[in-house]
N, C-alpha and C positions, 0 to 999 in steps of 0.2 A: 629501828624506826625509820619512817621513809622522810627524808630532808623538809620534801615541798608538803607531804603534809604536818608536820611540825611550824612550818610558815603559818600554814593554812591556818593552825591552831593559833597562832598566837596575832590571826587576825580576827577572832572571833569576838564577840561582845564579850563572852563568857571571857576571857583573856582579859581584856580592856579593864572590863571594870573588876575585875579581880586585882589587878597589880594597884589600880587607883585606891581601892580600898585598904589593900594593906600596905600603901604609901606613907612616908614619913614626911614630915612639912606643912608647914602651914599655905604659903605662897609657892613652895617650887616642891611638887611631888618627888620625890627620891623614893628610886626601885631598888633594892638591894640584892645580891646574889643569895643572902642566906634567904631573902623570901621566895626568889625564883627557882631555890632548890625545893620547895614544901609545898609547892602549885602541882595541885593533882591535874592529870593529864587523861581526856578518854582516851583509850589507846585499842583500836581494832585489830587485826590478823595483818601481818606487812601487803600481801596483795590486796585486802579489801584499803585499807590505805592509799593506795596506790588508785584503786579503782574511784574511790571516794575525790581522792583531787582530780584523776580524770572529768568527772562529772561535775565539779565545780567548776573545772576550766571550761567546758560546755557551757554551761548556764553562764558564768560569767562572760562570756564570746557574744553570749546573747542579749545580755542586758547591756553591752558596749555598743552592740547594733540599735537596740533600741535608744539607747543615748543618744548615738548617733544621727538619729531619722528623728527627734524631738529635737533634738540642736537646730538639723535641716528644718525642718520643720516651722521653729523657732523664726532662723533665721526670713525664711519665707513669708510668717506673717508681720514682721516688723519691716521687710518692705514691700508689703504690699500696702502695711496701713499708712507707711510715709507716702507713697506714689498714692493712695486716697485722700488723706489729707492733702494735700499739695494739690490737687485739684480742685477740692475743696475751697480754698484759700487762694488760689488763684483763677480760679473763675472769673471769665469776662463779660456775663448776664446773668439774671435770673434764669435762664433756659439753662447753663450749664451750669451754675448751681446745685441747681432742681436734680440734675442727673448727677451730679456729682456727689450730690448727702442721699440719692435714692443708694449708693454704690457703699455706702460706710453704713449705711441703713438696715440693709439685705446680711449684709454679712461680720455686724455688729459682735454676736457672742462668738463668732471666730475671730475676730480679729484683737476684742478687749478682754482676754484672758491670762495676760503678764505683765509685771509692773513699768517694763520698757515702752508696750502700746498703749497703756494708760495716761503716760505721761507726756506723751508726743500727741494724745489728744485733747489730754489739759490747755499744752498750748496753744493748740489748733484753737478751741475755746476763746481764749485769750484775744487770739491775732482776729478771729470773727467777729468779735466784739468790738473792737474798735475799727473794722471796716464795715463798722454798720450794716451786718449781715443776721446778727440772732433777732431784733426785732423790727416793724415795720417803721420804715421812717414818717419822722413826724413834719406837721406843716410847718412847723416858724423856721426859721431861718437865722443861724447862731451868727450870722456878721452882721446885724442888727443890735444883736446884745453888745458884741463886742465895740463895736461905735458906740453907743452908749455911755458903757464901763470906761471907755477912751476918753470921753465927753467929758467924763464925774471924774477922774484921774486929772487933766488937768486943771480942772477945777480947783481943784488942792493943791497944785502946785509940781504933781511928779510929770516927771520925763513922759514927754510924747515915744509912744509905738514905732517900734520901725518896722517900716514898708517889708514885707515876705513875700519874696517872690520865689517860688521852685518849682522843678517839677516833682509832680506825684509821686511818692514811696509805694501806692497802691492806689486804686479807687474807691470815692469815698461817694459818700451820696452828696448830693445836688445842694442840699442844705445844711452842708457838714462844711467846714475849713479849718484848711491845717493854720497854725500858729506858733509860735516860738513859747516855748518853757518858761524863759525868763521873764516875759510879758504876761503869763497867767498865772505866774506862783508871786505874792510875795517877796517872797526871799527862795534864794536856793545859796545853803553852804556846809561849812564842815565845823567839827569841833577843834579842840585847841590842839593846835600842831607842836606845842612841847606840853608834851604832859605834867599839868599843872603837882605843885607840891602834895604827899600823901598824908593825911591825919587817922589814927583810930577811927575816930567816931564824927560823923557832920553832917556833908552832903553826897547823894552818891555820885560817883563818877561812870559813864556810862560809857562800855565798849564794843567792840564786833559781837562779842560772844551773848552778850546782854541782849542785842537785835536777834528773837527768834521768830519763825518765820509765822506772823500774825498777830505776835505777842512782845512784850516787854517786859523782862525780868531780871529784877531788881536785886535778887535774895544772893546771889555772888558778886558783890562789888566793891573795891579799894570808895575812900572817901575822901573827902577834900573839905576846908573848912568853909565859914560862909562867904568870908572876906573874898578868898579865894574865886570860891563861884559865883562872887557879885560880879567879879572883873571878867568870869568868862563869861558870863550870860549878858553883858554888853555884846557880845560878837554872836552869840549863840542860847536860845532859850526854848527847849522843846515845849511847844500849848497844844492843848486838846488839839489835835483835827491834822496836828502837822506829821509827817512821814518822814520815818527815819531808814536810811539805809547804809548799808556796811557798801564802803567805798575800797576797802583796802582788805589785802588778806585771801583768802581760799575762800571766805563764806561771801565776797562781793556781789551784790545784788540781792541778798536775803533783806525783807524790810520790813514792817509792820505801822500803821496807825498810832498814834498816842491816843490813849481813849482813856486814860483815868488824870487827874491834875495831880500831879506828883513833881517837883523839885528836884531837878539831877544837873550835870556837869556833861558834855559830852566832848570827847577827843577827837583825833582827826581821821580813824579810822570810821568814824559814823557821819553818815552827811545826811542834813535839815533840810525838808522839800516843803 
């Protein structure tokens, strides 16, 4: 028998799932030598053998080139759609704009055919959205509201606004202005930075892994009694409408909406927007 097609053989499907089937274990397959002695073998003429792996090594030379030139390939449309995008998104008129989405336009089912240019257009999405580029801008003018909401603010009694001065991050429309976070949210914080004591059965306690991306799930979670979460929800109380995201961790910046009224505890890996 010829070495390399013996290889060859024992990288076949037929191979594969033959040794997995008559594998022992539940969790860790084990091959054993008496099965490997009772594994029938096709077995052709030693030169046709010989010619056989010839002919694979051919065909596989080939299908490494083709790899090769889908890789390239690959590699070419993921930048061409970042050099589109980024035009895109940085445009300094409507005139280059216009030309800019005619270019991602044109050449749309070649460029969004992998999950890598998919995603990089997601964002694209995203960042044109808040440079007031996806719809036509509207007449009022949001530093009217906000004088207002200022107005009614201290009326009750909270802290006056501080003055915002920078320069642009980008260009924004004429009727747009930038603001500070802390001045439009509420509250912006974290949950409890020692993780409150664990009970069976109570209240849930909600962590990184609990924030999935859109969503809020519940059904895996340690619990805390009420007393417990009466004292952390003085500092921390997720309601309808507020946004929770993973501050801490691998999963950092995954966040999702509160959209159902449910009762939970949260830690310091999750922060309240």
């Amino acid at each position: 028998i010829y070495t390399d097609y013996l290889l060859m053989f024992m990288r076949t499907p037929y191979w594969i799932e033959t040794i997995h089937q008559g594998s022992m274990g539940t969790t860790v397959h084990t091959f054993t030598i008496s099965r490997a002695n009772e594994i029938p073998i096709p077995l052709p003429p030693l030169n046709e053998q010989k010619r056989i792996v010839a002919k694979v090594d051919e065909l596989m030379a080939r299908c490494d080139e083709l790899e090769e030139k889908q890789n390239k390939a690959r590699e070419c449309r993921v930048a061409l759609n970042k050099s589109a995008l980024h035009s895109l998104t940085s445009a300094s008129n409507a005139n280059d704009f216009s030309k800019s989405w005619r270019r991602v336009r044109d050449a749309f089912d070649f460029l969004y055919d992998t999950p890598e240019t998919i995603n990089d257009l997601r964002q694209a999405i995203l960042q044109l959205a808040v440079m007031g580029k996806l719809v036509e801008n509207g007449t009022g003018e949001v530093t009217r509201q906000i004088e207002k909401a200022h107005e009614e603010r201290l009326a009750i009694g909270k802290k006056p606004k501080a003055s915002y001065e920078a320069d642009p991050f980008f260009e924004i429309p004429d009727n747009w202005c930038w603001e500070k976070m802390d001045w439009l949210c509420k509250l912006i914080t974290d949950g409890e930075h020692s993780t409150p004591p664990r009970t069976e059965k109570g209240i849930p306690m909600g962590t990184a892994k609990n924030v999935r991306d859109g969503y809020i799930d519940l059904t895996n979670t340690d619990y805390v009694s009420k007393e417990t979460a009466q004292k952390c929800w003085k500092r921390c109380k997720p309601k309808i409408d507020d946004i929770l995201m993973v501050c801490v961790g691998a999963t950092t910046g995954r966040m999702s909406i509160v959209t159902e009224k449910e009762d939970y505890v949260l830690v310091r890996s999750v922060a309240l927007i």
